[in-house]
Residue frames as qw, qx, qy, qz and C-alpha x, y, z in Angstrom:
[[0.379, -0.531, 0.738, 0.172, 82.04, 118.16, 79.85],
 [0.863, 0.426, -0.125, -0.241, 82.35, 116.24, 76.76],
 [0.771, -0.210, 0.578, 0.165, 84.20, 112.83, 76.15],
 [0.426, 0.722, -0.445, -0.315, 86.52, 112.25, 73.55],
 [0.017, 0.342, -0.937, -0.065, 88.34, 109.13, 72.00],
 [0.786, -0.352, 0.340, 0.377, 88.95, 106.16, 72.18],
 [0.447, 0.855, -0.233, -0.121, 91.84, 107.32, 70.20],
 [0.884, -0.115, 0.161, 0.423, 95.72, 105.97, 69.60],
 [0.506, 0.170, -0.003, 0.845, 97.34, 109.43, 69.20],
 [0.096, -0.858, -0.391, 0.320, 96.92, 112.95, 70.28],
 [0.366, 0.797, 0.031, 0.479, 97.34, 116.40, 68.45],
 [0.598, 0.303, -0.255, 0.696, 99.25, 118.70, 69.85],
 [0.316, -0.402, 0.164, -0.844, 96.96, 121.00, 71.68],
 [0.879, -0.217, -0.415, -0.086, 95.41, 117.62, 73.23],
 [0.781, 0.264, -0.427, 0.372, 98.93, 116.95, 74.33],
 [0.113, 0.290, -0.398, 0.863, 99.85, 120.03, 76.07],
 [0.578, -0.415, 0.090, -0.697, 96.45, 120.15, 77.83],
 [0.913, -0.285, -0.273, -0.106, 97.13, 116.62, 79.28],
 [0.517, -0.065, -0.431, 0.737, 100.98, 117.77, 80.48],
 [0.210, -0.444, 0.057, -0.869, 98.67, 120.59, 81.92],
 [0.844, -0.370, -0.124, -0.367, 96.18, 118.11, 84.15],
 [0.830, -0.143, -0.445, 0.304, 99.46, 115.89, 85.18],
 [0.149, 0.163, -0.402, 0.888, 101.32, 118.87, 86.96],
 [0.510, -0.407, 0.025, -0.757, 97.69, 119.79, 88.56],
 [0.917, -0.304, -0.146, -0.215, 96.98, 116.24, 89.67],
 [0.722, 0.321, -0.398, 0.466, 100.63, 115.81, 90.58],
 [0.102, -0.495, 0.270, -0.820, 100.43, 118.49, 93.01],
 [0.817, -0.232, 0.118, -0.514, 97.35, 116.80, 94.68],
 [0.962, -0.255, 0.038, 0.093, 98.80, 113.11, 95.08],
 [0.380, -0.797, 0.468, 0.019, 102.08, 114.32, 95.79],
 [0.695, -0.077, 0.654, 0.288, 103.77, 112.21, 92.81],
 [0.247, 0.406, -0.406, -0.781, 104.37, 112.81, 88.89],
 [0.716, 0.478, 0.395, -0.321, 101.63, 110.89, 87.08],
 [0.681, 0.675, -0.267, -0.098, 102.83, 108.91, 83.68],
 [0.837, -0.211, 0.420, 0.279, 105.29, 106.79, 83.17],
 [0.150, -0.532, 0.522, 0.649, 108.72, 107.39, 81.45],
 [0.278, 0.124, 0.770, 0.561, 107.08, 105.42, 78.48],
 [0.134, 0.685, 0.710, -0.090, 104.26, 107.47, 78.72],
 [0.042, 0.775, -0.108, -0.621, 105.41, 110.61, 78.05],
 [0.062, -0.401, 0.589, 0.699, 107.71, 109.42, 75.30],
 [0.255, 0.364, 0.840, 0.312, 104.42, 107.67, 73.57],
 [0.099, 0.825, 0.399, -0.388, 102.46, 110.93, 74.31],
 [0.013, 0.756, -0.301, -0.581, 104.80, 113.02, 72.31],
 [0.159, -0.302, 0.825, 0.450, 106.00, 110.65, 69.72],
 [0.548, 0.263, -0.277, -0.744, 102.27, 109.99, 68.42],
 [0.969, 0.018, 0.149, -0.196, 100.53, 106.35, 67.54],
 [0.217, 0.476, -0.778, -0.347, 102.59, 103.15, 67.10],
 [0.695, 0.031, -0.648, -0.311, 100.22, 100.68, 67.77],
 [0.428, 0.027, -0.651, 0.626, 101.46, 100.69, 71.58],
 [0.071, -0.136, -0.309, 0.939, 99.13, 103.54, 72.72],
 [0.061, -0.650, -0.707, -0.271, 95.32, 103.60, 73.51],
 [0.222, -0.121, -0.470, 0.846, 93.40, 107.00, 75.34],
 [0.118, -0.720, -0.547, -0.410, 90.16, 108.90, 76.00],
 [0.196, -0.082, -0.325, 0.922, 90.02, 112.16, 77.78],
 [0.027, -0.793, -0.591, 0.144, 87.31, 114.47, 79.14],
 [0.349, 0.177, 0.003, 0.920, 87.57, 117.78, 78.01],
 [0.130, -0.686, -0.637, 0.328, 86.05, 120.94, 79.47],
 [0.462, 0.595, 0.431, 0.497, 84.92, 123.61, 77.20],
 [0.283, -0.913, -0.079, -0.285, 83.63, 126.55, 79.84],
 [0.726, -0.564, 0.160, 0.359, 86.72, 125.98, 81.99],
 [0.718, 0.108, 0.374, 0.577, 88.81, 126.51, 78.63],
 [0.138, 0.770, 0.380, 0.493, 86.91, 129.59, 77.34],
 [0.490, -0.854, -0.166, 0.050, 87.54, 130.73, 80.65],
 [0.651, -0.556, 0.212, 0.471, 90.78, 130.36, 81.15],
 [0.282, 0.864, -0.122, -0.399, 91.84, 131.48, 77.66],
 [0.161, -0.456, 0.828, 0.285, 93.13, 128.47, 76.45],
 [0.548, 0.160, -0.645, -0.507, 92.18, 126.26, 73.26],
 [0.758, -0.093, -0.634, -0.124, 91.82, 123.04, 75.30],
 [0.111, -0.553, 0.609, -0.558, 91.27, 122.00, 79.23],
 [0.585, -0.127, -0.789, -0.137, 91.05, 118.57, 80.26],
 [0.623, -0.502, 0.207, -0.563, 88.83, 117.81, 83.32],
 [0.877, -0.086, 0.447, -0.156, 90.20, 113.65, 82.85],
 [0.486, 0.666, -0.504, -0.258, 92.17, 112.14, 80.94],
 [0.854, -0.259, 0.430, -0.137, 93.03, 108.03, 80.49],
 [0.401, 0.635, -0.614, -0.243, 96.10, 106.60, 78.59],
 [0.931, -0.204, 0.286, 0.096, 97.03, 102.34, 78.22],
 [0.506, 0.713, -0.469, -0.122, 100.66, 102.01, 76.89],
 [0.954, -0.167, 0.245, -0.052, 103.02, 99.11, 76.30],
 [0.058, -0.807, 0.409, 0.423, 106.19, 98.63, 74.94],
 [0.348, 0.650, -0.599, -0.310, 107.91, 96.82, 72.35],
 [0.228, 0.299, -0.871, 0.316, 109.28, 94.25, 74.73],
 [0.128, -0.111, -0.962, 0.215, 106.41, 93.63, 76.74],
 [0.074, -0.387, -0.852, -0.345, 102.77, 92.61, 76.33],
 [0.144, -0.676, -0.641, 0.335, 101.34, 94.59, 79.36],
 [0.047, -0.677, -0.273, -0.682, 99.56, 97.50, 78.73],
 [0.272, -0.271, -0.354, 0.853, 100.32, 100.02, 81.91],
 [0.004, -0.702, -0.441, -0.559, 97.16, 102.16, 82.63],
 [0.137, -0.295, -0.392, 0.861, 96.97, 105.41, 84.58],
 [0.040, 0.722, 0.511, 0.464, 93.83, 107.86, 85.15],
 [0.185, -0.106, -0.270, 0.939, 94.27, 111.06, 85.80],
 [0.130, -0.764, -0.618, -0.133, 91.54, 113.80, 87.27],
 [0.059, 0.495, -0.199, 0.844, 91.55, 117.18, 87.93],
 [0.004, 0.009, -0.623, 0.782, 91.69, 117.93, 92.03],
 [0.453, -0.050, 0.299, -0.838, 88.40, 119.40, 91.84],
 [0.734, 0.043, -0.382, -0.560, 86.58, 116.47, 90.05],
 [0.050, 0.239, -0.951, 0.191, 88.29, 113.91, 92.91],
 [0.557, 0.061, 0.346, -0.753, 84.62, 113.65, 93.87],
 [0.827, 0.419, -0.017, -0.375, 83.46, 112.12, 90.59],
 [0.105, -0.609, 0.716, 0.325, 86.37, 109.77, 89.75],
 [0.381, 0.094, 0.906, 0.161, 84.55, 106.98, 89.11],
 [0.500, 0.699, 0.476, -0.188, 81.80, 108.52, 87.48],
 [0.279, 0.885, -0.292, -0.231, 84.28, 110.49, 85.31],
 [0.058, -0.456, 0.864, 0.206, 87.44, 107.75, 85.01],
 [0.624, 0.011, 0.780, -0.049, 85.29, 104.57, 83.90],
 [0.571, 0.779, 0.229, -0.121, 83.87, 105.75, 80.53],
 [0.139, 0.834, -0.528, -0.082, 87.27, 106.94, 79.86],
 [0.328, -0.495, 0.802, 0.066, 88.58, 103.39, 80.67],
 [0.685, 0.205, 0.698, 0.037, 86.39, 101.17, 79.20],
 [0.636, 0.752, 0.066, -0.159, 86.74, 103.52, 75.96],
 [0.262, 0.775, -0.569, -0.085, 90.46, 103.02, 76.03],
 [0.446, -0.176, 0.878, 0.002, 90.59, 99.19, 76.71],
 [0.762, 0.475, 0.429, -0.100, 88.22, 99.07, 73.53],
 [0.319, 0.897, -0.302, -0.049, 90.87, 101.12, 71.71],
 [0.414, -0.642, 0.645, -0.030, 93.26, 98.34, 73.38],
 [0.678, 0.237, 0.584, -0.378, 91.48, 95.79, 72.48],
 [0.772, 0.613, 0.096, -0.136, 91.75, 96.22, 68.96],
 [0.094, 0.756, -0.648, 0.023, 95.46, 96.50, 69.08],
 [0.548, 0.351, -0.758, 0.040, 95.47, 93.36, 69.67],
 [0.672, -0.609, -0.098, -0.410, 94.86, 93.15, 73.55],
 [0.768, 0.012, -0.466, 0.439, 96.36, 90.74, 76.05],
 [0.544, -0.590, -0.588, 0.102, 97.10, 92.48, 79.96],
 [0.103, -0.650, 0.043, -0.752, 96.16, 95.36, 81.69],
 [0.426, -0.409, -0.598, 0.542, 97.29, 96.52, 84.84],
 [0.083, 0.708, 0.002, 0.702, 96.24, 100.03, 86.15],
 [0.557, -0.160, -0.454, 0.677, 98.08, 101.36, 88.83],
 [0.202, -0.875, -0.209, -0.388, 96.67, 104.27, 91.45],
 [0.292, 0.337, -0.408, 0.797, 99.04, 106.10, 93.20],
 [0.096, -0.085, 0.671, -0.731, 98.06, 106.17, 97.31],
 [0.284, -0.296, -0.811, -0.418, 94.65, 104.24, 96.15],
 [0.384, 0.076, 0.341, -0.855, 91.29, 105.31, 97.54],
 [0.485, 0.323, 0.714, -0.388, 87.77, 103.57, 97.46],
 [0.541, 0.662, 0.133, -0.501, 87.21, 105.43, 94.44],
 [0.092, 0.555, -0.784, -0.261, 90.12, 104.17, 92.44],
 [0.180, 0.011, 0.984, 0.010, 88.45, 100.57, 93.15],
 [0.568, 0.527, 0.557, -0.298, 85.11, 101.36, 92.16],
 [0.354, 0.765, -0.383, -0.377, 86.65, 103.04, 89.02],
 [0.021, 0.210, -0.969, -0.131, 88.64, 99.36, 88.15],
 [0.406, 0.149, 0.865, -0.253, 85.52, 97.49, 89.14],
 [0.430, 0.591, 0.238, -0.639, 83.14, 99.86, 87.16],
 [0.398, 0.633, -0.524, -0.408, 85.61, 98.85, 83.93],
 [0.979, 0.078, -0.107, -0.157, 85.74, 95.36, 84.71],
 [0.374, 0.510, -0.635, 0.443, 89.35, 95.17, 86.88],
 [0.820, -0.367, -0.303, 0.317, 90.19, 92.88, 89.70],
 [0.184, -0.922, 0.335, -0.068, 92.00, 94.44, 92.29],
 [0.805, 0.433, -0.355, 0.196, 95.81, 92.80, 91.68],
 [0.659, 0.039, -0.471, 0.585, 98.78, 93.96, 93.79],
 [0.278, -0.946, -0.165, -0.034, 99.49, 96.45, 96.57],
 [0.727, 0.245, -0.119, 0.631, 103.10, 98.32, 96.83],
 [0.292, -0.897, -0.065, 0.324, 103.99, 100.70, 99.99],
 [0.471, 0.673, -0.167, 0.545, 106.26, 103.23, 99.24],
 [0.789, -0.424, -0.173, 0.409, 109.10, 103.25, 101.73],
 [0.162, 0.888, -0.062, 0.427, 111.31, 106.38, 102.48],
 [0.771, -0.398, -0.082, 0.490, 114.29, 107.29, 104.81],
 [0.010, 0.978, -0.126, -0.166, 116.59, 109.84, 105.19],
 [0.832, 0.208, -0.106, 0.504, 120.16, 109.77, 103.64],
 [0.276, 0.474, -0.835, 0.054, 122.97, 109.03, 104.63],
 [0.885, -0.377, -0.221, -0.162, 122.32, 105.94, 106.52],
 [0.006, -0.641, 0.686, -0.344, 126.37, 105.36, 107.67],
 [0.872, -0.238, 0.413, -0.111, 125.98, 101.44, 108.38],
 [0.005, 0.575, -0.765, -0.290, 128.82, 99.55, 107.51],
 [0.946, 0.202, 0.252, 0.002, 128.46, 96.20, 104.88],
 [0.306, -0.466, 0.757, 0.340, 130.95, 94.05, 103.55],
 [0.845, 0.427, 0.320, 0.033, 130.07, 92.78, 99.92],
 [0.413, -0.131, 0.578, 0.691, 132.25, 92.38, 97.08],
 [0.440, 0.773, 0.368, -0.270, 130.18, 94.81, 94.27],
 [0.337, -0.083, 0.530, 0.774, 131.29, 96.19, 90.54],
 [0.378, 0.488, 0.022, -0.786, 128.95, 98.09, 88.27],
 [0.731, 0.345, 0.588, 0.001, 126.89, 96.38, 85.94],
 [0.251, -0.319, 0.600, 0.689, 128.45, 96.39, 82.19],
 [0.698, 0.473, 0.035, -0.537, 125.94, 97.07, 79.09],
 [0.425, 0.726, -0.501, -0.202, 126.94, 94.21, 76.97],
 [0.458, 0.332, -0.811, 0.148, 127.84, 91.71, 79.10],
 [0.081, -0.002, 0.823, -0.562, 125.76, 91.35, 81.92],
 [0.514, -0.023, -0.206, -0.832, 122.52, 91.06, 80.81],
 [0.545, 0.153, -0.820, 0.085, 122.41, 87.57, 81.09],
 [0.456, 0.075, -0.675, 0.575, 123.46, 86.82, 83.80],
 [0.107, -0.012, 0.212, -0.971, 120.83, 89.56, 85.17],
 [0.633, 0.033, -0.434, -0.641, 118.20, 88.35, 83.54],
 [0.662, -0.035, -0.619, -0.422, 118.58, 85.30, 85.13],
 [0.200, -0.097, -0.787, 0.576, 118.95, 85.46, 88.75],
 [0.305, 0.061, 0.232, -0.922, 115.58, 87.65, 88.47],
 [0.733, -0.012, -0.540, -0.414, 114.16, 85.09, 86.75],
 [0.536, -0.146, -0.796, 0.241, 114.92, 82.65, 89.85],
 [0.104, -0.052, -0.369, 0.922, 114.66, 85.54, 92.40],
 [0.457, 0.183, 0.121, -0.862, 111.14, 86.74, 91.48],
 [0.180, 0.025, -0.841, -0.510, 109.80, 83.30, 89.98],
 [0.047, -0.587, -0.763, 0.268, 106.54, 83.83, 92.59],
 [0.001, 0.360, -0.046, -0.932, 106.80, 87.65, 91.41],
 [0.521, 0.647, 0.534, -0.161, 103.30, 88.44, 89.38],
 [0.571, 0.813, -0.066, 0.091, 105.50, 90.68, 87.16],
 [0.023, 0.885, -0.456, -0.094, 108.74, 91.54, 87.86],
 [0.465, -0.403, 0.684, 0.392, 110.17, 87.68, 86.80],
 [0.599, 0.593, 0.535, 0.056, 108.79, 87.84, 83.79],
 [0.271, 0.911, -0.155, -0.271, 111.35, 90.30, 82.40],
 [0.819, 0.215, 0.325, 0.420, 113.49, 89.18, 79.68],
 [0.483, -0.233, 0.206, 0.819, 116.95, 90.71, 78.18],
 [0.135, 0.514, 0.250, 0.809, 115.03, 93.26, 75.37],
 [0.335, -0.845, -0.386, -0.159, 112.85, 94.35, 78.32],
 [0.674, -0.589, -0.093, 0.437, 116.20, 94.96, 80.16],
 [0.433, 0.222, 0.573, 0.659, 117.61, 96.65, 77.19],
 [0.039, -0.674, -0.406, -0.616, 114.89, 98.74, 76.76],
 [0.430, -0.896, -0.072, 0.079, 115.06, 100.22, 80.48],
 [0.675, -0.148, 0.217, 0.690, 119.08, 100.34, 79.38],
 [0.283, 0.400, 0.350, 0.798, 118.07, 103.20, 76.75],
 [0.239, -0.876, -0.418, 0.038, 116.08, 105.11, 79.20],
 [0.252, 0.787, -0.276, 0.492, 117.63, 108.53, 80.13],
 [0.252, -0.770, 0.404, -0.424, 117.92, 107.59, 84.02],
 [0.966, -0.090, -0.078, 0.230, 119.80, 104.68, 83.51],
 [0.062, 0.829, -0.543, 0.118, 123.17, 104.73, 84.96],
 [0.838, 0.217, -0.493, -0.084, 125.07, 101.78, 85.22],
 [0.274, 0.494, -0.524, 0.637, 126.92, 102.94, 88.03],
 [0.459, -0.198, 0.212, -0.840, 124.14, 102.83, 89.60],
 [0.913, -0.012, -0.228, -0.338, 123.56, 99.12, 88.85],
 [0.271, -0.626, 0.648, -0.338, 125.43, 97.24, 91.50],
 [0.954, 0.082, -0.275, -0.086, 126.33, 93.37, 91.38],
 [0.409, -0.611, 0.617, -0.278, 127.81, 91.47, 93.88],
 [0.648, 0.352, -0.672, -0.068, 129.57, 88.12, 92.47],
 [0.404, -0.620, 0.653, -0.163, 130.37, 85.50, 94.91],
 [0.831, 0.106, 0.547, -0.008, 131.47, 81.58, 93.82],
 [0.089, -0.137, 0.597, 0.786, 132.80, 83.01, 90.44],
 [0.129, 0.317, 0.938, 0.054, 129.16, 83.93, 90.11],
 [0.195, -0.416, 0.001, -0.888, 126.56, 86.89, 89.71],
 [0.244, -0.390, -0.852, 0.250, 124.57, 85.94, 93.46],
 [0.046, 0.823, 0.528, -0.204, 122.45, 89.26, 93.64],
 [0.300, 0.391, 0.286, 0.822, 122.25, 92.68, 92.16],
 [0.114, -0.628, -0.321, 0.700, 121.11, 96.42, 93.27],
 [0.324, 0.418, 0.506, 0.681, 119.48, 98.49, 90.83],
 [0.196, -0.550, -0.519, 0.624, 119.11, 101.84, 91.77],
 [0.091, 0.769, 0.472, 0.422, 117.30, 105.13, 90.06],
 [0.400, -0.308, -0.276, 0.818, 118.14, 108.79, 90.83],
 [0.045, 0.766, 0.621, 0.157, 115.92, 111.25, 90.66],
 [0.508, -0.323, -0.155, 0.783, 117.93, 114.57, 90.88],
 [0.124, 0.447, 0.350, 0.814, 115.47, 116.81, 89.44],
 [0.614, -0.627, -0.470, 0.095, 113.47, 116.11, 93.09],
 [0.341, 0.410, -0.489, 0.691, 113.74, 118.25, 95.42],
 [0.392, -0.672, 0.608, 0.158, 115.05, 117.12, 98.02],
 [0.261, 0.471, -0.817, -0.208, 117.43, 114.64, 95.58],
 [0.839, -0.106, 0.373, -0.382, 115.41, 111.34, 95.69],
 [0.078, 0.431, -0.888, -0.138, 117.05, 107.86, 95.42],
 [0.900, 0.006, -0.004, -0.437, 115.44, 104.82, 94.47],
 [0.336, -0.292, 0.890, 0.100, 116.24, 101.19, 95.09],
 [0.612, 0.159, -0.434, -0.642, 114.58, 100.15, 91.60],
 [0.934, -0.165, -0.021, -0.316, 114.65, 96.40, 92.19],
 [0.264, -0.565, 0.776, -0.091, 117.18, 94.09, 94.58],
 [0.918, 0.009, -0.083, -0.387, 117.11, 90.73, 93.64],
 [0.259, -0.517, 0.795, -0.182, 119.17, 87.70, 95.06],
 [0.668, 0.119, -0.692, -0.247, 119.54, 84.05, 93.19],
 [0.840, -0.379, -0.071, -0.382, 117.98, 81.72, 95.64],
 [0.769, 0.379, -0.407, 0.315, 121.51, 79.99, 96.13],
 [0.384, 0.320, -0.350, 0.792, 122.54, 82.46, 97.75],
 [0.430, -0.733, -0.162, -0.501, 119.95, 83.49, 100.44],
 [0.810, -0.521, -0.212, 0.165, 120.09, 83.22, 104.06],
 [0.764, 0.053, -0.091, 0.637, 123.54, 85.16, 103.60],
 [0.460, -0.474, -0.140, 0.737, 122.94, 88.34, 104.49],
 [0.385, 0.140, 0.493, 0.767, 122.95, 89.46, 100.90],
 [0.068, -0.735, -0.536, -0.409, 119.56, 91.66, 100.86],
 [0.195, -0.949, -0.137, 0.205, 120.04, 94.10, 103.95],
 [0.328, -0.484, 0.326, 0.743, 124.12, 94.85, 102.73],
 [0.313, 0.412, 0.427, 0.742, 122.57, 95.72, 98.79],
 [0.095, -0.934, -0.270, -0.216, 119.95, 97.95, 99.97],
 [0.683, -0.499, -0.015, 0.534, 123.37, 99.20, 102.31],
 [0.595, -0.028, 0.531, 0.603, 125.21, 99.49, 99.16],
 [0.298, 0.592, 0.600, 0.448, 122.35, 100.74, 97.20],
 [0.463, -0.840, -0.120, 0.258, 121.83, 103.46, 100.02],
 [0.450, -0.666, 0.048, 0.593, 125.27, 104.57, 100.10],
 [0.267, -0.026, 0.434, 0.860, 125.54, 105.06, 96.00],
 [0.030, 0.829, 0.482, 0.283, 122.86, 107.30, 96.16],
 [0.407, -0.895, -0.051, 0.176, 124.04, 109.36, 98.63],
 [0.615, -0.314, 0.355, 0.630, 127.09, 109.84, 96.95],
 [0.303, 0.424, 0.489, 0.700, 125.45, 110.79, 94.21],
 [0.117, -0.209, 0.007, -0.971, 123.69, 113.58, 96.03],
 [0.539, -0.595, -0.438, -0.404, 120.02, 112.12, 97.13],
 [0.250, -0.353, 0.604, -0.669, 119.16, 113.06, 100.93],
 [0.736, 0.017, 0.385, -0.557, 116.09, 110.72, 100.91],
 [0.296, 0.335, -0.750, -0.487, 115.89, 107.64, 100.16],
 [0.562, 0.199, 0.120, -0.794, 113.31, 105.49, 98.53],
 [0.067, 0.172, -0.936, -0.299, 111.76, 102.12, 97.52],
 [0.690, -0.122, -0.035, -0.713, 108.57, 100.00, 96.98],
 [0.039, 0.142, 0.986, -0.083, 107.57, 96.53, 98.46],
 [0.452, -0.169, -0.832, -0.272, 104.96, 94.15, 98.09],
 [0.570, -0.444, 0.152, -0.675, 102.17, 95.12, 100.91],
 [0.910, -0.336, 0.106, -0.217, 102.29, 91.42, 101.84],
 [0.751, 0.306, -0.400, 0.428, 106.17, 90.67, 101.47],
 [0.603, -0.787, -0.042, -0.127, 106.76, 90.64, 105.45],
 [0.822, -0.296, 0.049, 0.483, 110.11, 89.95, 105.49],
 [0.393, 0.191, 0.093, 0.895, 111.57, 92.57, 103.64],
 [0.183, -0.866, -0.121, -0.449, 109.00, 95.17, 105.48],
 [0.697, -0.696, -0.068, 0.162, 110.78, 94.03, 108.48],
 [0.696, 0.352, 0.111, 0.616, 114.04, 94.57, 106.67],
 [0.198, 0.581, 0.169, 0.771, 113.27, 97.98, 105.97],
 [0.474, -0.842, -0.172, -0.193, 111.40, 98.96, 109.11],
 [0.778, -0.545, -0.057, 0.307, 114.66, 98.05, 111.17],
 [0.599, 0.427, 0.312, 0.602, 116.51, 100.41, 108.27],
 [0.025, 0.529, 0.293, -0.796, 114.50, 103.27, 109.80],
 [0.102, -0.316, -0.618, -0.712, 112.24, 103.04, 106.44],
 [0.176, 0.149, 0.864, -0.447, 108.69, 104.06, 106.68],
 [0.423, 0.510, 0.737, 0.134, 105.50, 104.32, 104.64],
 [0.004, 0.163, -0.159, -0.974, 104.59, 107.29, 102.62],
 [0.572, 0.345, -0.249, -0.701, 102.12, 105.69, 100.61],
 [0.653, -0.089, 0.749, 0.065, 100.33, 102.76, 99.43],
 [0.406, 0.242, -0.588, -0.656, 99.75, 102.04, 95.53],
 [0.717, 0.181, 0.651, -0.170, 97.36, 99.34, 94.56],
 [0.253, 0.193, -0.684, -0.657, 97.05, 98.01, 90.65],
 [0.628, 0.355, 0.548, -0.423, 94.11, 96.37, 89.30],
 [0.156, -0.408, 0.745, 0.505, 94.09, 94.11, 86.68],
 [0.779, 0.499, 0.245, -0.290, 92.07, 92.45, 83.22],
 [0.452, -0.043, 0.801, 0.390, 92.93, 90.16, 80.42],
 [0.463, 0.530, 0.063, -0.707, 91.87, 91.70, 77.43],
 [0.682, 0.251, 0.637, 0.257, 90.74, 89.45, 74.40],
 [0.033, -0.159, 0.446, 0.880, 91.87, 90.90, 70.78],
 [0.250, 0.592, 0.758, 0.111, 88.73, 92.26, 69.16]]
C-alpha cells in the first residue's frame, strides 16, 4: 500500500477510483460519504479550497484490472463563504480494522496541505463514530467537538398544526433569515455563524427548493423558519428537516413542534415516506420533541475538531 499526496487536486483516474471507495464504504456505513461541496471540488480540480492524500493499492488494482484502487482516501474542503475546512476519511470495508493506522498519515498529510492554504478550522465529521474514528482525530491532533443523532420516522405523520407559513423568496428573504439564526443558534458552535453569501451559496445548490423553505411570520415579522431537503434519489424517498430555527421572541409558543409538523407534511407531499433530521446529542429538549413525534435514532455522528495555523 503506498501513500500519496498531500495534494490540492486529483487526475482523473485518481478521481474515479475515489467515487469507486465512496460507493464501497457507503454500502458499509449505510450513508453516502462526501459532501455536496465535495464532489463538486473533486471534479472541478484545485482552487485553493481543496487539500487530500489517499492510499492506493497496487496488487488489489493489478488484480482487479483497473489502473488505480484506493484502499483510503482523505479530502479537507471549504468554501468560498466559509473558513471551515469540512474533513471526511474514507476506508475500504476490509481495512475497517486499520483505520487509524491507515486514516492518520492521510490526515495529518492533508491538514499540512491545509495548512499552507492558509489554514484556520477543521472539523472532521464520522458518520455512526466508533473508537477508531477517535483514535484516528486524536492520532492527527483533533479534539473530539460535537455529537449529532440522526433521527428518523415514518411519513405521513397526519397531526394537525396551525401556523401561518409562505415559502421563502430568493431575493428577499435572506435577511431576515440570516438573522433570526443568528439569534436562534447564538450558543450554536456552527450553525449561527452563517452569514447571507453562506446562505446564497446553499441557494445555488441543486437540492435547494424554496418551496421547501418554510417561514412562518407572526407580529408583521419573520418569528421562525423550516428548511427542509429532499432526497428523492433515496430509496425509500428521504426527507430532511435541514435546520428549524425560531427568533428567541418568539419561543415558548409552540412554534418548534408545528414547523417540524409543517416541515413533515411538505415532504410528504413531495413524495418522501421517511422522514429525517439531526440534533445535538445533548440538546434535550428537542430529543424530547422528537421522541414524542415517534422519531428515533438511527445513528450517532461525532466531529472532531483543530485550529490550524497558516504555514
Amino acid at each position: 500500500m503506498a501513500l500519496h499526496g498531500p495534494a490540492t487536486a486529483l487526475d482523473d483516474d485518481v478521481a474515479r477510483a475515489v467515487l469507486d471507495l465512496a460507493e464501497r464504504a457507503g454500502r458499509h456505513v449505510g450513508h453516502t460519504p462526501l459532501g455536496d461541496n465535495g464532489w463538486s471540488e473533486l471534479i472541478s480540480g484545485s482552487t485553493g479550497n481543496f487539500a487530500t492524500a489517499w492510499a492506493a493499492d497496487e496488487g488489489a488494482a493489478h488484480a482487479a484490472g483497473t489502473s488505480t484502487r484506493l484502499d483510503a482516501y482523505v479530502q479537507l474542503v471549504r468554501s468560498a463563504a466559509d473558513p471551515t475546512w469540512i474533513a471526511e476519511v474514507l476506508v475500504d470495508p476490509a481495512r475497517q480494522g486499520s483505520l487509524a493506522d491507515i486514516g492518520a498519515p492521510l490526515l495529518s498529510r492533508a491538514l499540512r496541505a491545509a495548512a499552507e492554504l492558509g489554514g484556520g478550522p477543521v472539523h472532521l465529521w464520522a458518520a455512526n463514530a466508533t473508537p477508531g474514528h477517535a483514535e484516528l482525530a486524536a492520532r492527527a491532533g483533533l479534539s473530539p467537538h460535537r455529537g449529532l443523532h440522526q433521527m428518523e420516522r415514518p411519513l405521513p405523520l397526519d397531526e394537525p398544526y396551525d401556523l401561518p407559513l409562505r415559502a421563502f423568496v430568493p431575493g428577499q428573504d435572506e435577511d431576515a433569515v440570516v438573522e433570526v439564526n443568528r439569534v436562534a443558534f447564538a450558543n450554536h458552535p456552527e450553525q449561527g455563524q452563517m452569514t447571507r453569501a453562506m446562505l446564497e451559496e446553499r441557494e445555488a445548490q441543486s437540492w435547494f427548493d424554496p418551496a421547501g423553505f418554510l417561514l412562518t411570520e407572526l407580529e408583521g415579522r419573520l418569528a421562525g423558519f423550516c428548511w427542509t431537503k429532499l432526497f428523492a434519489e433515496e430509496d425509500p424517498v428521504l426527507g430532511e428537516i435541514h435546520v428549524i430555527g425560531i427568533h428567541p421572541d418568539f419561543e415558548g409558543k409552540g412554534l418548534g413542534r408545528g414547523l417540524v409538523l409543517a416541515g413533515l407534511d411538505h415532504l410528504a407531499k413531495a413524495g418522501a415516506t421517511v422522514g429525517m433530521l439531526f440534533v445535538e446529542a445533548d440538546n434535550q429538549s428537542a430529543l424530547k420533541l422528537y421522541d414524542r413525534l415517534g422519531f428515533h435514532i438511527v445513528r450517532t455522528d461525532r466531529s472532531f475538531a483543530i485550529e490550524l495555523q497558516p504555514g
